[in-house]
Backbone as ProteinMPNN parsed JSONL, in Angstrom:
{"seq_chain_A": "XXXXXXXXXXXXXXXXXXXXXXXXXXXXXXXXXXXXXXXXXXXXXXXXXXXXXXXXXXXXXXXXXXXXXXXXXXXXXXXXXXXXXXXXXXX", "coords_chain_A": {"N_chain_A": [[6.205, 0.611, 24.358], [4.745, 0.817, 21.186], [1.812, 0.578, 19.496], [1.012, -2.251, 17.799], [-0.356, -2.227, 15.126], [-0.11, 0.341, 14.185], [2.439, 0.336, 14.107], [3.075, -2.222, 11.932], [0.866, -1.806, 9.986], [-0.135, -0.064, 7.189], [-2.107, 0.435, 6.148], [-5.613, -0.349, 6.288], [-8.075, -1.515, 4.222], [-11.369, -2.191, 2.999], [-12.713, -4.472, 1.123], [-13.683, -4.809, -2.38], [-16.199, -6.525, -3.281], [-17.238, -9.687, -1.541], [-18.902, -9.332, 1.477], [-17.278, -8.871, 4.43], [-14.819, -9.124, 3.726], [-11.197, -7.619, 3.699], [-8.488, -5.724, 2.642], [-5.142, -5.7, 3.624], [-2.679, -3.309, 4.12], [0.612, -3.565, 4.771], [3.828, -1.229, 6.073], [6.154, -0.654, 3.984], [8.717, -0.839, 4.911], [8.325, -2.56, 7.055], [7.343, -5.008, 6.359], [8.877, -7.55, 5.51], [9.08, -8.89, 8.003], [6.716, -7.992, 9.522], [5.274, -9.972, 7.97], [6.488, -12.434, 8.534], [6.217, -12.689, 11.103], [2.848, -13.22, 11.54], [2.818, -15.511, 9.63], [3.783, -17.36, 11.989], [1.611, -17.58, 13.595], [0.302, -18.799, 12.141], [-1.84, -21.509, 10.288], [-0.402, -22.619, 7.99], [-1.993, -23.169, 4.35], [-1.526, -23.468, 1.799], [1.485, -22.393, -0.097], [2.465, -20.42, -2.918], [4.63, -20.718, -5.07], [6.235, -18.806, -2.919], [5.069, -16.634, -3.476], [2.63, -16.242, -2.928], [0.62, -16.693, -0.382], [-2.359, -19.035, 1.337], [-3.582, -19.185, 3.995], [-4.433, -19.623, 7.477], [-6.421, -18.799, 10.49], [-7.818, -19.532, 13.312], [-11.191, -18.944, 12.836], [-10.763, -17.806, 11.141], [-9.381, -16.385, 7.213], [-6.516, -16.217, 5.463], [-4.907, -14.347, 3.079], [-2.189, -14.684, 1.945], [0.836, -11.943, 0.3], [3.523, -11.614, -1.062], [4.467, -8.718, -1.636], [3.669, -7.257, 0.636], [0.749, -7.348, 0.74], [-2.397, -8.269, 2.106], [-5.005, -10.343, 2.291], [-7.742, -10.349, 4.378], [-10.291, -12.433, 5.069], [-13.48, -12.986, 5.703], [-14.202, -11.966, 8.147], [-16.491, -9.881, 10.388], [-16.764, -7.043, 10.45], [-14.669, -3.936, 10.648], [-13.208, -3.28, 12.886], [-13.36, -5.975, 14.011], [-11.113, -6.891, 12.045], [-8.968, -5.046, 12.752], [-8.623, -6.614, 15.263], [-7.76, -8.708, 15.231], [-5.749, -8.364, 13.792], [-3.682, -7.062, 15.859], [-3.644, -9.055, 17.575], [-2.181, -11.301, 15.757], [-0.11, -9.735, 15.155], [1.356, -8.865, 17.452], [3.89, -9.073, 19.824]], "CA_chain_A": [[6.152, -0.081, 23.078], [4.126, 1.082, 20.179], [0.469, -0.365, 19.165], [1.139, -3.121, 16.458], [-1.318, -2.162, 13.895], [0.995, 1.673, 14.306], [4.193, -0.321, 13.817], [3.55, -2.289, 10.642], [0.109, -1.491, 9.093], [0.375, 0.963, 6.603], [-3.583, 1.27, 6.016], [-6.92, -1.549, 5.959], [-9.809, -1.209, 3.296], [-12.586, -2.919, 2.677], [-12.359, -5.254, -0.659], [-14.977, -4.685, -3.204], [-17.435, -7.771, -3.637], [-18.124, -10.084, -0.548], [-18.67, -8.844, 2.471], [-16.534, -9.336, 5.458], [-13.253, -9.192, 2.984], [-10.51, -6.253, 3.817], [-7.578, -5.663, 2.231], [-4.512, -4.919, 4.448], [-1.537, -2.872, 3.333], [1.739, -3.589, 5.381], [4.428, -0.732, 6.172], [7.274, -0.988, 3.101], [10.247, -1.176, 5.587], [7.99, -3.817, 7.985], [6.275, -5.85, 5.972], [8.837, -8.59, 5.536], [9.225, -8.575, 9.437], [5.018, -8.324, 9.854], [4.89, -11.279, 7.254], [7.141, -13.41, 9.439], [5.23, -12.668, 12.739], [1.614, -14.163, 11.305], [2.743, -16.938, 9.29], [4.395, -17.707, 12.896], [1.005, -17.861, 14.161], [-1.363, -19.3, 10.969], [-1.509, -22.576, 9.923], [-0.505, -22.415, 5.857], [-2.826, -24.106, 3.879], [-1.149, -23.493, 0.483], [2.708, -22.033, -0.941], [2.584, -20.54, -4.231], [5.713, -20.45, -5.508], [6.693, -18.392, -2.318], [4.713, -15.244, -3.921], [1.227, -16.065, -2.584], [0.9, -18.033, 0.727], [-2.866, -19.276, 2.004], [-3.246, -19.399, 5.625], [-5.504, -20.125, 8.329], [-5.925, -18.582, 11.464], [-8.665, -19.781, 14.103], [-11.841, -19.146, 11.466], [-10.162, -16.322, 9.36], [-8.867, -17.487, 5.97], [-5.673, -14.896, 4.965], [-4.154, -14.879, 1.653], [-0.245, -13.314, 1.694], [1.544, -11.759, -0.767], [5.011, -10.78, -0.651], [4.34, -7.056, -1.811], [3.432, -6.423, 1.588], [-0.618, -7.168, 0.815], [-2.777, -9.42, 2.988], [-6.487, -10.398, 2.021], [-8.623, -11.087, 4.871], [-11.316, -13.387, 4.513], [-14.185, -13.232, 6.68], [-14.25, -10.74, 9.324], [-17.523, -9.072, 10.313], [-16.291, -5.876, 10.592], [-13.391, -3.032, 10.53], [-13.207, -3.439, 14.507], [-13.15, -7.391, 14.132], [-10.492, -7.425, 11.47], [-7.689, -4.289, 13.664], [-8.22, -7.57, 16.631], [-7.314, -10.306, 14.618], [-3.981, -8.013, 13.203], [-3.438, -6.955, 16.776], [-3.163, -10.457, 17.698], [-0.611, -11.566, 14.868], [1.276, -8.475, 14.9], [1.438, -8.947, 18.538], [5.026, -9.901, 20.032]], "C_chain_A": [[4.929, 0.423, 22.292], [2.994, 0.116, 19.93], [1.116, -1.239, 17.477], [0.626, -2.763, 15.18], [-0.54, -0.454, 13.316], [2.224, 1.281, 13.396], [4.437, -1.032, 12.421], [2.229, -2.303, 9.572], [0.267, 0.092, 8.547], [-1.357, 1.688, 6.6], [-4.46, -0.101, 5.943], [-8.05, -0.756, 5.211], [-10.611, -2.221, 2.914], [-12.469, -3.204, 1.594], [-13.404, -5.146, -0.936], [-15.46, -5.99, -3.431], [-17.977, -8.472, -2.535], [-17.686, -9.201, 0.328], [-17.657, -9.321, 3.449], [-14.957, -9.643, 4.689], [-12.619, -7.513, 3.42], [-9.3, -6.818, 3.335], [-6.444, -4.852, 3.162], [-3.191, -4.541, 3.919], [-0.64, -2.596, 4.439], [3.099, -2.416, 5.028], [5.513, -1.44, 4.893], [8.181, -1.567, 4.008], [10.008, -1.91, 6.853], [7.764, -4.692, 7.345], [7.475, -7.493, 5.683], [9.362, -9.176, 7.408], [7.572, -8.907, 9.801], [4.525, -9.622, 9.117], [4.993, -12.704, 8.093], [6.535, -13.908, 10.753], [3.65, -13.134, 12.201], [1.758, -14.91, 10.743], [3.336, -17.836, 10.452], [3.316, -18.451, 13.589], [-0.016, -18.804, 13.381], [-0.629, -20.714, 10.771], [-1.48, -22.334, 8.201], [-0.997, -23.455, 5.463], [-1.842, -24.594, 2.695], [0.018, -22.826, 0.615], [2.457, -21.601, -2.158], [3.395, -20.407, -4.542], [6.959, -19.601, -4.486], [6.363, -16.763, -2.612], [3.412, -15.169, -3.014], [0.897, -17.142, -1.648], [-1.082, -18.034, 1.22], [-2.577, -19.876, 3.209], [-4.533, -19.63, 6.554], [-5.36, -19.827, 9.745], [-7.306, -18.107, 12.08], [-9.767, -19.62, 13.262], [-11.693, -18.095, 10.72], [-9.17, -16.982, 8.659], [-8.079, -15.771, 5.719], [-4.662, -15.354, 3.899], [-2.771, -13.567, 1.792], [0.278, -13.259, 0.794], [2.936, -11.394, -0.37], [5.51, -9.583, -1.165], [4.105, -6.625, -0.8], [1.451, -6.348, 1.459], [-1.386, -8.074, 1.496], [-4.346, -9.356, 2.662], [-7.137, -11.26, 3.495], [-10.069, -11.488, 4.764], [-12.548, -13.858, 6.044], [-14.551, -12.921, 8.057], [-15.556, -10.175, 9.309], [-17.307, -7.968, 10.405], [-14.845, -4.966, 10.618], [-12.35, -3.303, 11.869], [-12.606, -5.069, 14.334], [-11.623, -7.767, 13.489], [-9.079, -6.301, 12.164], [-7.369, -5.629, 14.549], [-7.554, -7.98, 16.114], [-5.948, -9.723, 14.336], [-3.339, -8.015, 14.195], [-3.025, -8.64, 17.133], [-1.755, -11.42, 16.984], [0.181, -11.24, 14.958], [2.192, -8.559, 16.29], [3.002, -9.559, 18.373], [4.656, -10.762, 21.398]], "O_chain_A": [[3.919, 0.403, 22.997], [3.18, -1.084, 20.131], [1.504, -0.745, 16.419], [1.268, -3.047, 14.169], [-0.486, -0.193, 12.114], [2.733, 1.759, 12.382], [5.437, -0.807, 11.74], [2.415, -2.736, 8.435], [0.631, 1.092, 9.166], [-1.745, 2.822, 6.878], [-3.833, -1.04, 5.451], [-8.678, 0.259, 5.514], [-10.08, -3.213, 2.415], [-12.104, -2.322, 0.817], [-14.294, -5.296, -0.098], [-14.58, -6.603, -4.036], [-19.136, -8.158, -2.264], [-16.676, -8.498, 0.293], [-17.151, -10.394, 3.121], [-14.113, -10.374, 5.207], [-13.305, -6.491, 3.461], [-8.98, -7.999, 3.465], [-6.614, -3.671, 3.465], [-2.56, -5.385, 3.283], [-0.858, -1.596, 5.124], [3.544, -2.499, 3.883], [5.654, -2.663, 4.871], [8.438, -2.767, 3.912], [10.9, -2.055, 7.688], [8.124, -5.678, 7.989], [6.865, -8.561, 5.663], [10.207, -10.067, 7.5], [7.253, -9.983, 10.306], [3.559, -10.266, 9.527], [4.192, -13.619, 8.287], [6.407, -15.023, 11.26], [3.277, -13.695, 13.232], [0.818, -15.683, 10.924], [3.475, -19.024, 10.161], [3.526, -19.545, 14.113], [-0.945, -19.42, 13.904], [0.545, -21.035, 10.958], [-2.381, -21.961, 7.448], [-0.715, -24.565, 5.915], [-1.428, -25.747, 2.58], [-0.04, -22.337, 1.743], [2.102, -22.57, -2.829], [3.409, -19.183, -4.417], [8.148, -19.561, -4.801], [7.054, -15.833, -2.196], [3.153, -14.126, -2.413], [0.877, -18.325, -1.988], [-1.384, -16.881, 1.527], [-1.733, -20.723, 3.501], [-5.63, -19.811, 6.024], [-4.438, -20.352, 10.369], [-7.906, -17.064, 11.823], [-9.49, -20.433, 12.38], [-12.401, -17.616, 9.834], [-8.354, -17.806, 9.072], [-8.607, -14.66, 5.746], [-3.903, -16.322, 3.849], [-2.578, -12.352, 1.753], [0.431, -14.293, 0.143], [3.239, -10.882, 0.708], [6.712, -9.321, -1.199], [4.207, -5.398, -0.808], [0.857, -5.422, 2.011], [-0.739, -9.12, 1.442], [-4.902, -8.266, 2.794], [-7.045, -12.475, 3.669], [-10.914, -10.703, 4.331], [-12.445, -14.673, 6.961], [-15.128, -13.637, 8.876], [-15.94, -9.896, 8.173], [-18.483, -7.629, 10.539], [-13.842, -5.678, 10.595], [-11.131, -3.473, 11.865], [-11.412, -5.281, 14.546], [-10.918, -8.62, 14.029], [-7.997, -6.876, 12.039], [-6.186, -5.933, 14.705], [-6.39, -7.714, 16.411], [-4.973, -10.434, 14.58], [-2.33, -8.717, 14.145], [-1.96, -9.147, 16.78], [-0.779, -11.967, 17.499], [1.256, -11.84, 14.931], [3.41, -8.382, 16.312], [3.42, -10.215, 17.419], [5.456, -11.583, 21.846]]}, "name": "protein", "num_of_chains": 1, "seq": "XXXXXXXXXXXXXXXXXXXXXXXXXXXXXXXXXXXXXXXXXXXXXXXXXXXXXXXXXXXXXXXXXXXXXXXXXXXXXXXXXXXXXXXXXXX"}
């Protein structure tokens, strides 16, 4: 079986302003498949309309889009924030 972060991350970057923010960009032809598998695991805070979902998962705050974009919130590092996907992505 294939490494998770292989299977439906497309790429992670670092968000411009606070620290500990990355921006994660989900595979086109995974992402509503990788969406499904961490809101499985997060607690949703918020719904927006079904475009923009806050979430909550152990003390990382993740904002979903349904373009396939994911804002994480609070990660110390590049390393810290592959676990946390690894974990979600995880089956």
């Amino acid at each position: 079986m294939s490494d998770p972060l292989d299977r439906y991350v497309s790429r992670i970057e670092e968000a411009c302003g606070e620290r500990g923010d990355y921006i994660v960009i989900l595979r086109y032809d995974k992402q509503g498949e990788a969406l499904k598998k961490i809101l499985s695991r997060c607690e949703v805070e918020r719904n927006i309309s079904g475009i923009m979902i806050k979430a909550a998962y152990r003390e990382l705050s993740l904002t979903l889009f349904t373009t396939g974009k994911i804002l994480l919130k609070g990660v110390k590092d590049r390393v810290e924030a592959e676990r946390f996907l690894m974990e979600l992505l995880s089956d």
